[in-house]
MARTOR-494505 format. One record per residue (C-alpha): residue number from 1; residue in one letter; x, z, y. Coordinates in Angstrom, 1 decimal, always signed. Layout:
! MARTOR-494505
[r NUM; 'a'; [X; Z; Y]],
...
END
This chain:
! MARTOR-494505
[r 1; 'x'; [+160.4; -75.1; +196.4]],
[r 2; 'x'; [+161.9; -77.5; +193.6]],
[r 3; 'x'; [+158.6; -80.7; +193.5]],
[r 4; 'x'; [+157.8; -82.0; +189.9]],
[r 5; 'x'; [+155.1; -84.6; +189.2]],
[r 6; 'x'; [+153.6; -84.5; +185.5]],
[r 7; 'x'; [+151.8; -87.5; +183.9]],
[r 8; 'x'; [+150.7; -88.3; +180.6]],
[r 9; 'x'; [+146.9; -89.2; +179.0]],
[r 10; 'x'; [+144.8; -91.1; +177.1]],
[r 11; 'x'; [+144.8; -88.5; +174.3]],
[r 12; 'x'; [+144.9; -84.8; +174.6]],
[r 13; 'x'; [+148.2; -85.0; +172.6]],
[r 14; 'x'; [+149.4; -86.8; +175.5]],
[r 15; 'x'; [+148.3; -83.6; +178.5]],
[r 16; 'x'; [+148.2; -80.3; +176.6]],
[r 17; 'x'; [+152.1; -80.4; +176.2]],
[r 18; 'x'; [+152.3; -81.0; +180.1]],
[r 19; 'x'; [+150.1; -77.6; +180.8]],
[r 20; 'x'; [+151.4; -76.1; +177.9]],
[r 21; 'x'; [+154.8; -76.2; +180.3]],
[r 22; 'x'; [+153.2; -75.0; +184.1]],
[r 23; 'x'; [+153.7; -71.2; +183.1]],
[r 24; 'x'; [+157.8; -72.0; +182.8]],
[r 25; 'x'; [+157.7; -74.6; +185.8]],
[r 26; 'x'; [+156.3; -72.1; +187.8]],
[r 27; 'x'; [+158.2; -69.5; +186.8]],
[r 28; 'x'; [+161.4; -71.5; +188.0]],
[r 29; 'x'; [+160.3; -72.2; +190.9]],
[r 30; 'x'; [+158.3; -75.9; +190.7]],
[r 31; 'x'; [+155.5; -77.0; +192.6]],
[r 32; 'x'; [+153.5; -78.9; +190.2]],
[r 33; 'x'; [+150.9; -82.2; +191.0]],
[r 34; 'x'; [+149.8; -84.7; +188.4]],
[r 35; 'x'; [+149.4; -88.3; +187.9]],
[r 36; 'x'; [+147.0; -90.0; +185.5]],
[r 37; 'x'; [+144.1; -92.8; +185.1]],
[r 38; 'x'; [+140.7; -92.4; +187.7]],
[r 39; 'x'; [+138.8; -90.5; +185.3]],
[r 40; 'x'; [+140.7; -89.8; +181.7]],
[r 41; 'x'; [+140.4; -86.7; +179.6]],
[r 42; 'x'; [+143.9; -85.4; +181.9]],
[r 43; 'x'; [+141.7; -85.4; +185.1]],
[r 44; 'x'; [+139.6; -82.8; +183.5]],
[r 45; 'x'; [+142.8; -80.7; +182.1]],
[r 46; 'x'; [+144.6; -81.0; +184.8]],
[r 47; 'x'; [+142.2; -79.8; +187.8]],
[r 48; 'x'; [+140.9; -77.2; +185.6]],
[r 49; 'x'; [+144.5; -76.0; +185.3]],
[r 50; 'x'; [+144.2; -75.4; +189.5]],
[r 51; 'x'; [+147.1; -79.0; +189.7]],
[r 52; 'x'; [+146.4; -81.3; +192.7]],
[r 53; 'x'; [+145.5; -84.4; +190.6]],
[r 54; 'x'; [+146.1; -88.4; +191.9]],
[r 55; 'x'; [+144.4; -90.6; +189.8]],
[r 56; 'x'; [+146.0; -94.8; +189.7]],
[r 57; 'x'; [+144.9; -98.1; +187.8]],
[r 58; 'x'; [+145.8; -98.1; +184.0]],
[r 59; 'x'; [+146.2; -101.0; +181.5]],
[r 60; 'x'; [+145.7; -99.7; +177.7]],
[r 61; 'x'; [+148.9; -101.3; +176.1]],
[r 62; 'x'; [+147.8; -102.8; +172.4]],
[r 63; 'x'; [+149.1; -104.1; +169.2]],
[r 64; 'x'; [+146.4; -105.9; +168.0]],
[r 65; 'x'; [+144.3; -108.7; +169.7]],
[r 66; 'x'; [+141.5; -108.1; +172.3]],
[r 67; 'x'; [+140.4; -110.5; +175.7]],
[r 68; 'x'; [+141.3; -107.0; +177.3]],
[r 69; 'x'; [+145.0; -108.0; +177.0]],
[r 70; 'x'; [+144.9; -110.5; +179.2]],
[r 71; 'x'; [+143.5; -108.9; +182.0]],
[r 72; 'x'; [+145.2; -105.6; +181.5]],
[r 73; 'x'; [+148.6; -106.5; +182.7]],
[r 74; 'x'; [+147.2; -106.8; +185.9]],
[r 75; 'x'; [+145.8; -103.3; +186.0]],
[r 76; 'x'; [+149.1; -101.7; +185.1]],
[r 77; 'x'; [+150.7; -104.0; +188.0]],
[r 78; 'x'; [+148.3; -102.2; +190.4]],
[r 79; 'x'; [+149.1; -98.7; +188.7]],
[r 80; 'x'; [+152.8; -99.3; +189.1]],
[r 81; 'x'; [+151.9; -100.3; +192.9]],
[r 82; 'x'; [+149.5; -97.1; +193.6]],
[r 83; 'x'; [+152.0; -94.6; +191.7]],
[r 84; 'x'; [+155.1; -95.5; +194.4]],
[r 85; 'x'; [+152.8; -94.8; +197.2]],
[r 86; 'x'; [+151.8; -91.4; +195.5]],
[r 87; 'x'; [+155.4; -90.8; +194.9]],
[r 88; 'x'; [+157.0; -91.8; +198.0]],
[r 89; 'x'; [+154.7; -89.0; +199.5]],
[r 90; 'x'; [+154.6; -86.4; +196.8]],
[r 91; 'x'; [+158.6; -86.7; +197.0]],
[r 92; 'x'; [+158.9; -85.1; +193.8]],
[r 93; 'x'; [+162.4; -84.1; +192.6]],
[r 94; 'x'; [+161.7; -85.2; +189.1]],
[r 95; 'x'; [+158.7; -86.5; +187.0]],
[r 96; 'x'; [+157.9; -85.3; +183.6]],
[r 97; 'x'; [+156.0; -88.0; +181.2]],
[r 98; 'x'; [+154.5; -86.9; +178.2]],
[r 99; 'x'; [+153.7; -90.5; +176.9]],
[r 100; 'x'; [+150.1; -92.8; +176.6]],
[r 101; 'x'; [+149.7; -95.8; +178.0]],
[r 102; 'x'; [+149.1; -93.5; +181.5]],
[r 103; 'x'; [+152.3; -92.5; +181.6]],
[r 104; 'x'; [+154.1; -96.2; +182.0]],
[r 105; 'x'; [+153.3; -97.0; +185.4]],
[r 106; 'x'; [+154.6; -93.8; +186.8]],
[r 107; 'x'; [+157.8; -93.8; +184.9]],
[r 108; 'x'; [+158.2; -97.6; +186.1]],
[r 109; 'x'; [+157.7; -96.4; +189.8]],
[r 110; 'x'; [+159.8; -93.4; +189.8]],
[r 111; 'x'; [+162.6; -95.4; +188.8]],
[r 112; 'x'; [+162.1; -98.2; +191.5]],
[r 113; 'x'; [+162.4; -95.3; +193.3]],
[r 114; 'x'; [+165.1; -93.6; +191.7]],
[r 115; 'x'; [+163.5; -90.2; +190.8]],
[r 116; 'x'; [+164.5; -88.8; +187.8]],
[r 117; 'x'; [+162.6; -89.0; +184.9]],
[r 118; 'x'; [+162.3; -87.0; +181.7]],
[r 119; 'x'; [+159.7; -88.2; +178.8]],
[r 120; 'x'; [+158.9; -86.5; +175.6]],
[r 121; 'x'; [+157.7; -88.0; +172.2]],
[r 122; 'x'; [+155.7; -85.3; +170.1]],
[r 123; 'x'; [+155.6; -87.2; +166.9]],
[r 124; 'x'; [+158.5; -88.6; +164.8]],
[r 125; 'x'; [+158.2; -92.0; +165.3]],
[r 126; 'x'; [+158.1; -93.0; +169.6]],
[r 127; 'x'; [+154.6; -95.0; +170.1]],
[r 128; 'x'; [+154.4; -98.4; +172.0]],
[r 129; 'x'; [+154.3; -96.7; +176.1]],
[r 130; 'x'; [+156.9; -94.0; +175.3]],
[r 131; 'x'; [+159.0; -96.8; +174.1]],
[r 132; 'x'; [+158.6; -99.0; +176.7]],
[r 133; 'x'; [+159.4; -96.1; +179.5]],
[r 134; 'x'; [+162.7; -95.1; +177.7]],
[r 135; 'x'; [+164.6; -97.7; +179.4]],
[r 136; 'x'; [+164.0; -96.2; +182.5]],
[r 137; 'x'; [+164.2; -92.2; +181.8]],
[r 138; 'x'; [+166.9; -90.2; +181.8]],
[r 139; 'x'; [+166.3; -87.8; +179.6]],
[r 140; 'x'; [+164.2; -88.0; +176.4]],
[r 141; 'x'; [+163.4; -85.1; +174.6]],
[r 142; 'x'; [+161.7; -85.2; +171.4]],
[r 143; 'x'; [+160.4; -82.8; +168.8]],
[r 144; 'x'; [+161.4; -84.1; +165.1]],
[r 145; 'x'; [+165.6; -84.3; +164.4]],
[r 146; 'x'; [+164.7; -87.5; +162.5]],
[r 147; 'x'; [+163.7; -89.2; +166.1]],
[r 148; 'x'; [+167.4; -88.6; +167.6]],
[r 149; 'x'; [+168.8; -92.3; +166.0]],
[r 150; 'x'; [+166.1; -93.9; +167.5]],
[r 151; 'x'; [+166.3; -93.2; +170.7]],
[r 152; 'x'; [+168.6; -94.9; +173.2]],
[r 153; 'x'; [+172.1; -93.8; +172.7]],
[r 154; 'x'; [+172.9; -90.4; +175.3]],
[r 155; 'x'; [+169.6; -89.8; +176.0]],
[r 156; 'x'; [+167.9; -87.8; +173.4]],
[r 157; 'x'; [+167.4; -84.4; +173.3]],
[r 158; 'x'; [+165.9; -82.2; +170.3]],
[r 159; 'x'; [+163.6; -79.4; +171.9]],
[r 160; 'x'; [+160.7; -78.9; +169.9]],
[r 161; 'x'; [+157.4; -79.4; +171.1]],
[r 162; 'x'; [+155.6; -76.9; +173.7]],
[r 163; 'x'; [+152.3; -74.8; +172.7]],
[r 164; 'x'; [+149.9; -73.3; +174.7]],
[r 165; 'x'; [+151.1; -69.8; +175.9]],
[r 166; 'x'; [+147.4; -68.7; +175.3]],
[r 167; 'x'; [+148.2; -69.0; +171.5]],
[r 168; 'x'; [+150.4; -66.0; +172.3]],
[r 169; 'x'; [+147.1; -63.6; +173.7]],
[r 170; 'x'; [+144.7; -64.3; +171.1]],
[r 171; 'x'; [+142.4; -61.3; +169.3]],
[r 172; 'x'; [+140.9; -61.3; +166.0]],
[r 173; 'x'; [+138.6; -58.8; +167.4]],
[r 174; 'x'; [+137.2; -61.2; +169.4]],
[r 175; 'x'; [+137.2; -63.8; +167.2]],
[r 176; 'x'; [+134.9; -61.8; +165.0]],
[r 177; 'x'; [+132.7; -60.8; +167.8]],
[r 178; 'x'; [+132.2; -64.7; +168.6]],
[r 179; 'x'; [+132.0; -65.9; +164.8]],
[r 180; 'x'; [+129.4; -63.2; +163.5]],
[r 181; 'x'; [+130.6; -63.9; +159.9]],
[r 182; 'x'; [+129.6; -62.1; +156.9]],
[r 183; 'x'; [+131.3; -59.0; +156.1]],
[r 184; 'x'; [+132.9; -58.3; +152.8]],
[r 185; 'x'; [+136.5; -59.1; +151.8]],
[r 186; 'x'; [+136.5; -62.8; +152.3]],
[r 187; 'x'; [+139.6; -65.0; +154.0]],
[r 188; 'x'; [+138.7; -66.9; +156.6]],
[r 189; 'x'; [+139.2; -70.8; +155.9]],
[r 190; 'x'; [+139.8; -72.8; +159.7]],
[r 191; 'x'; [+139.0; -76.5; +159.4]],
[r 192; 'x'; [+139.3; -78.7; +162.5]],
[r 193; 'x'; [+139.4; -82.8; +162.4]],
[r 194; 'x'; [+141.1; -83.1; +165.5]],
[r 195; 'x'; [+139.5; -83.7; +169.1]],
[r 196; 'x'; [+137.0; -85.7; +168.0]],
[r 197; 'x'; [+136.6; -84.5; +164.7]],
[r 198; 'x'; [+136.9; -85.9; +160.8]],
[r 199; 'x'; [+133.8; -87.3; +159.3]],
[r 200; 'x'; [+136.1; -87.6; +156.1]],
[r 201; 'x'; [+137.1; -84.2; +155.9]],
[r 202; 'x'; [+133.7; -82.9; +157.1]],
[r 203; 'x'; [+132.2; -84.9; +154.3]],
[r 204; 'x'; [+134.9; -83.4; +151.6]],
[r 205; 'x'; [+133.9; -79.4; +153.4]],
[r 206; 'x'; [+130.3; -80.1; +153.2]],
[r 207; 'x'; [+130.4; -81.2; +149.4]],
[r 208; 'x'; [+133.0; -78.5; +148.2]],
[r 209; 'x'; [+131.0; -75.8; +150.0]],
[r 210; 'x'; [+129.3; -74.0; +146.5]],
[r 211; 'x'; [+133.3; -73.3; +145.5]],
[r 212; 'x'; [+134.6; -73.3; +148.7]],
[r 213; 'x'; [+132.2; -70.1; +150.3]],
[r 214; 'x'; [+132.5; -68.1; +146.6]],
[r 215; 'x'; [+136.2; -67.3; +148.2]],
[r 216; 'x'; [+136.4; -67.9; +152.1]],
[r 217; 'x'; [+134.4; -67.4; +155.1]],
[r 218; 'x'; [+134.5; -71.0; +156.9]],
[r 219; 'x'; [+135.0; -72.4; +160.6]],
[r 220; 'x'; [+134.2; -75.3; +160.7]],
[r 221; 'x'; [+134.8; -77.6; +163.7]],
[r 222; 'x'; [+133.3; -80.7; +162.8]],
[r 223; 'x'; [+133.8; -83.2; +166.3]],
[r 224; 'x'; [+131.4; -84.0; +168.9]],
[r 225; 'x'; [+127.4; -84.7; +167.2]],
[r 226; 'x'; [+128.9; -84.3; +163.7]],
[r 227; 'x'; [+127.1; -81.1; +163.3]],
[r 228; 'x'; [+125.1; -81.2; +160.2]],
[r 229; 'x'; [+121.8; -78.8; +160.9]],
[r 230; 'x'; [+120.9; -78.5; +157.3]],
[r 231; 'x'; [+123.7; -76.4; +156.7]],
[r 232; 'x'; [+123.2; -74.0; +159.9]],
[r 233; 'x'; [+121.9; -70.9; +158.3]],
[r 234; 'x'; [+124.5; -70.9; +155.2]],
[r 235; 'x'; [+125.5; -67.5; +154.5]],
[r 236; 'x'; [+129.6; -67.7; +155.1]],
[r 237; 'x'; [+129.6; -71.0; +157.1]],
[r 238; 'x'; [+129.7; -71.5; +161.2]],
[r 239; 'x'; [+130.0; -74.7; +162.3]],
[r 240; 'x'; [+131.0; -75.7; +166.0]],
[r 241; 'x'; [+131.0; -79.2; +167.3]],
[r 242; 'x'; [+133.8; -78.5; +169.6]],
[r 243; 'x'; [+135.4; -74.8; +170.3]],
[r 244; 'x'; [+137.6; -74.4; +173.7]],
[r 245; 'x'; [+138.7; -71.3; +175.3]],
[r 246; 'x'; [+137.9; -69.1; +171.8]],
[r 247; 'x'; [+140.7; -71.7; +170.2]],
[r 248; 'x'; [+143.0; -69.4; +169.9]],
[r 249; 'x'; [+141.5; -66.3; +168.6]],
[r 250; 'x'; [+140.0; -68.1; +166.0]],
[r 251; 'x'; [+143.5; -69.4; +164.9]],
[r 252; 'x'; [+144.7; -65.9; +165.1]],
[r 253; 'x'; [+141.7; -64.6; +162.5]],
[r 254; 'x'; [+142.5; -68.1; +160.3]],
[r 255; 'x'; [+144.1; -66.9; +157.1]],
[r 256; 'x'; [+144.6; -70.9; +156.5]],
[r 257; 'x'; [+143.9; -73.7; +158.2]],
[r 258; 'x'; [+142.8; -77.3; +157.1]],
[r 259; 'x'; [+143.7; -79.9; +160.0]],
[r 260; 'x'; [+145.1; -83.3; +161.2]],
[r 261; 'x'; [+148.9; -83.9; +161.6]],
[r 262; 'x'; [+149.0; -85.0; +165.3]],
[r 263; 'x'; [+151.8; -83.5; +166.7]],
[r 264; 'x'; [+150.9; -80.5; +168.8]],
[r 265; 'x'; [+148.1; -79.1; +165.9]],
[r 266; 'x'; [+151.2; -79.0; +163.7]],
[r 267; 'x'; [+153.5; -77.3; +165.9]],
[r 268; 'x'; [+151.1; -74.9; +166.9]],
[r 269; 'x'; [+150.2; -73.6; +163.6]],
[r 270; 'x'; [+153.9; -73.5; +162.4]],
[r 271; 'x'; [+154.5; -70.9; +165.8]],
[r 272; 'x'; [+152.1; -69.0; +164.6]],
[r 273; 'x'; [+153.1; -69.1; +161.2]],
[r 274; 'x'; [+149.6; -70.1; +159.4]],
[r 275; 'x'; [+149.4; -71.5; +156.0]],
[r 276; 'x'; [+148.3; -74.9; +156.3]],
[r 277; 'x'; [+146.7; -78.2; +154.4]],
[r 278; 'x'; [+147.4; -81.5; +156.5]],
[r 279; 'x'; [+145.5; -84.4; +156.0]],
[r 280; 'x'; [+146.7; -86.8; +158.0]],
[r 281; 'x'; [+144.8; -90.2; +159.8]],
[r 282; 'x'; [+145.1; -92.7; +157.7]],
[r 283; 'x'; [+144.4; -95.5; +160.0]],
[r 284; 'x'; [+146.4; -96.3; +163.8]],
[r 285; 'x'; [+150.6; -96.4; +163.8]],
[r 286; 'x'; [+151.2; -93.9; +160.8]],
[r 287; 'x'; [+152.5; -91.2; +163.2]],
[r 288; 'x'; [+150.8; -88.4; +161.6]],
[r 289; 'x'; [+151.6; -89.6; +157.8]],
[r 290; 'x'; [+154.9; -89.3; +159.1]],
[r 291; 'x'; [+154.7; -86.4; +161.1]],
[r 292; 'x'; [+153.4; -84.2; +157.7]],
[r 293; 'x'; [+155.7; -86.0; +155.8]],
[r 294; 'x'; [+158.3; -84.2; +157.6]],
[r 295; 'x'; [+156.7; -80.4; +157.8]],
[r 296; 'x'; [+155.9; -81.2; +153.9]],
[r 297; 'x'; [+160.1; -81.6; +153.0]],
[r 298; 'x'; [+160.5; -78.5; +155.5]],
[r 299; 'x'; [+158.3; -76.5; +153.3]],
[r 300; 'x'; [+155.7; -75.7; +156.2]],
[r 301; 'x'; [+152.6; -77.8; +154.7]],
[r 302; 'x'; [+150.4; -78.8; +152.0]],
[r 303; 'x'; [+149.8; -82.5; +152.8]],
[r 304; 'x'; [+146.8; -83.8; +151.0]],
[r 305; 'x'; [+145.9; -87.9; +151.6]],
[r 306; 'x'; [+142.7; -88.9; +152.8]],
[r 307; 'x'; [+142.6; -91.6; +150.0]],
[r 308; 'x'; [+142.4; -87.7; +147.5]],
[r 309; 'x'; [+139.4; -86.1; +149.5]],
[r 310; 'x'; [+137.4; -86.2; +146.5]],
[r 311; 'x'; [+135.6; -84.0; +144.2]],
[r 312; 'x'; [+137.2; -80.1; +143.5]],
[r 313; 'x'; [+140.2; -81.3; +145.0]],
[r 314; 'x'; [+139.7; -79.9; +148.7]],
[r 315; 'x'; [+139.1; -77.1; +147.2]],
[r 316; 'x'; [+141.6; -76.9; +144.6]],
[r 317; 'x'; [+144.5; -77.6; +147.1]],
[r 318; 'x'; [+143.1; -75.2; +149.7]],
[r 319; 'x'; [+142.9; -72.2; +146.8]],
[r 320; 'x'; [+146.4; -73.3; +146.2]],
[r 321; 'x'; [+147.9; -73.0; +149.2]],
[r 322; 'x'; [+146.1; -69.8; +150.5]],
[r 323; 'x'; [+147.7; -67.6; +146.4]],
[r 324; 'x'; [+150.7; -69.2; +147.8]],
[r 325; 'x'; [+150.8; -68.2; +151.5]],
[r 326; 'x'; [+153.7; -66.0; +151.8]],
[r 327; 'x'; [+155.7; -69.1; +150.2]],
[r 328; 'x'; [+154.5; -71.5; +153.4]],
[r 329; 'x'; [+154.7; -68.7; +155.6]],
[r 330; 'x'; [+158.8; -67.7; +154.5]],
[r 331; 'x'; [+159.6; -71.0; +155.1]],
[r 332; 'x'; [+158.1; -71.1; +159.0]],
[r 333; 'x'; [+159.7; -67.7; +159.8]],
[r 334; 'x'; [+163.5; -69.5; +158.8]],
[r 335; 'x'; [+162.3; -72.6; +160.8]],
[r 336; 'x'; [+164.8; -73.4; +163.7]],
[r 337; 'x'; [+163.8; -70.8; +166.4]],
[r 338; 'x'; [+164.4; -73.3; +170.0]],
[r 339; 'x'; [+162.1; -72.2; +172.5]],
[r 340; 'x'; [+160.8; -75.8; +173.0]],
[r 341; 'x'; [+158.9; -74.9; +176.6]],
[r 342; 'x'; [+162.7; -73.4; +177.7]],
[r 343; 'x'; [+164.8; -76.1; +176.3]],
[r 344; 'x'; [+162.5; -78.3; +178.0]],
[r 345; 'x'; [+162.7; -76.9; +181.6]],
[r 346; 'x'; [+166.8; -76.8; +181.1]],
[r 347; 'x'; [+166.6; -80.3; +180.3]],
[r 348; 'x'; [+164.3; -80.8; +183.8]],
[r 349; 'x'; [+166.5; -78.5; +186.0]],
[r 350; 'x'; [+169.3; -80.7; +184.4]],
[r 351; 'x'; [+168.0; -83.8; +185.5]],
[r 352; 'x'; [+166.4; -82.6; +188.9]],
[r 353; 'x'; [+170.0; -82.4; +189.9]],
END
């Protein structure tokens, strides 16, 4: 039995592509544990995903100024400490980092104690951890062609990102049994603001609703105590403050979807070929304006600004894109067809040996 330790966290962009990846590890053969902080949002993924979990200090590495910063350094020194003892008894054969602040000390460790290490960057530009743990990986695999050049040279590796193989098993049938919409011949409009959801683009939903709900029947997932209880019994509008298991089968009854550009939302709904608005955050390193950027050349997305959420224009855009579907949809069917959780484990079995 072939050992692999996974780490990543901080976001859920930084686990989901790890567990998105156990069906293939096990499938090969690899017994599977996980490293991340005490008590981040991976702890939770990752023991509900049945993986032994080790939890070690972590120091949140920023850009911007904060009396954190100088006691921080200190906490990733004991991280980097903690992880080599978890290492030198988990023994793994190779350790898989999926990036976040998290992810450093582990890296840092399994190279003092030269096990091999393979990291992957989502999004198109590498953030601040990822980059500081290339130096010490072997591998890097990445999901955007445009990240290749900057990567160090013989290293990189373009695989794609992995999705979540429940994607594959959704039902609409079920996702009309959970959603209890009105019946009639309406499309159904998906909107989710990310993990924590959008106040922006619930704001923008909320106000285009009279034009909006004369066309679609909307899902609305508006983020955690976002939830606006006015609106509750509107005829052609459910709205969820957070939605996990039913996920997929409501992406699988979506006709289009209205989301963020973080990196695994994107490359979920391009697998599963769903037309698609992205708005991307506006604030933080610019990943995401870049990430749509690049899915809007490829034909993929609509990519409308936060700075435009105003008046009909939600609307407008979203009416656009859903007489055009077939158009968006042509475009993801020709797009390059690497089986990102496969090229992935190559890359691992590679570098285990």
């Amino acid at each position: 039995m072939k050992k692999i330790v996974l780490t990543g966290g901080g976001t859920a962009g930084h686990c989901m592509p790890n567990l998105a990846l156990l069906p293939a590890l096990k499938e090969a053969g690899f017994e599977a544990a996980y490293i991340g902080s005490y008590n981040g949002m991976e702890k939770d993924l990752a023991v509900n995903a049945g993986l032994p979990y080790h939890g070690i200090a972590t120091g949140k590495l920023r850009r911007y100024f904060s009396w954190q910063n100088f006691t921080d350094p200190f906490r990733v020194a004991k991280g980097i400490g903690e992880a080599k003892k978890l290492l030198s008894v988990l023994a793994p054969d190779v350790v898989f980092s999926k990036g976040g602040y998290v992810a450093f000390p582990v890296v840092k460790a399994a190279s003092a104690l030269k096990i091999p290490v393979v990291a992957h960057e989502s999004d198109l530009t590498p953030g601040l951890s990822n980059r500081l743990s290339f130096r010490f990986a072997d591998r890097i695999c990445c999901s955007f062609p445009e990240t290749l050049k900057m990567l160090p040279k013989g290293k990189g590796v373009l695989t794609g990102t992995p999705v979540r193989s429940g994607l594959k098993n959704a039902s609409r049938e079920r996702a009309l049994s959970f959603v209890h919409m009105r019946e009639g011949d309406y499309p159904f409009l998906l909107v989710m603001g990310g993990s924590q959801g959008a106040q922006r683009i619930n704001e923008a939903v909320r106000q285009s609703l009279p034009s909006l709900l004369k066309r679609f029947n909307i899902i609305h997932l508006c983020g955690r105590g976002k939830v606006d209880p006015t609106l509750s019994h509107q005829a052609g509008y459910m709205q969820y403050d957070y939605i996990d298991k039913e996920l997929p089968d409501l992406f699988c009854l979506a006709d289009v979807v209205v989301s963020r550009a973080g990196a695994n939302a994107i490359f979920e709904l391009v697998s599963l070929k769903k037309p698609h608005i992205l708005i991307p955050l506006a604030t933080g390193r610019g990943d995401q304006l870049l990430n749509a950027s690049s899915f809007e050349k490829a034909g993929y997305s609509k990519v409308l600004l936060e700075s435009d959420l105003k008046g009909t224009n939600l609307a407008d855009t979203i009416d656009n894109v859903f007489e055009n579907r077939q158009q968006y949809i042509s475009a993801m069917e020709k797009a390059s067809s690497l089986d990102p959780a496969g090229k992935i484990l190559e890359v691992i079995q590679e570098t285990a040996h």
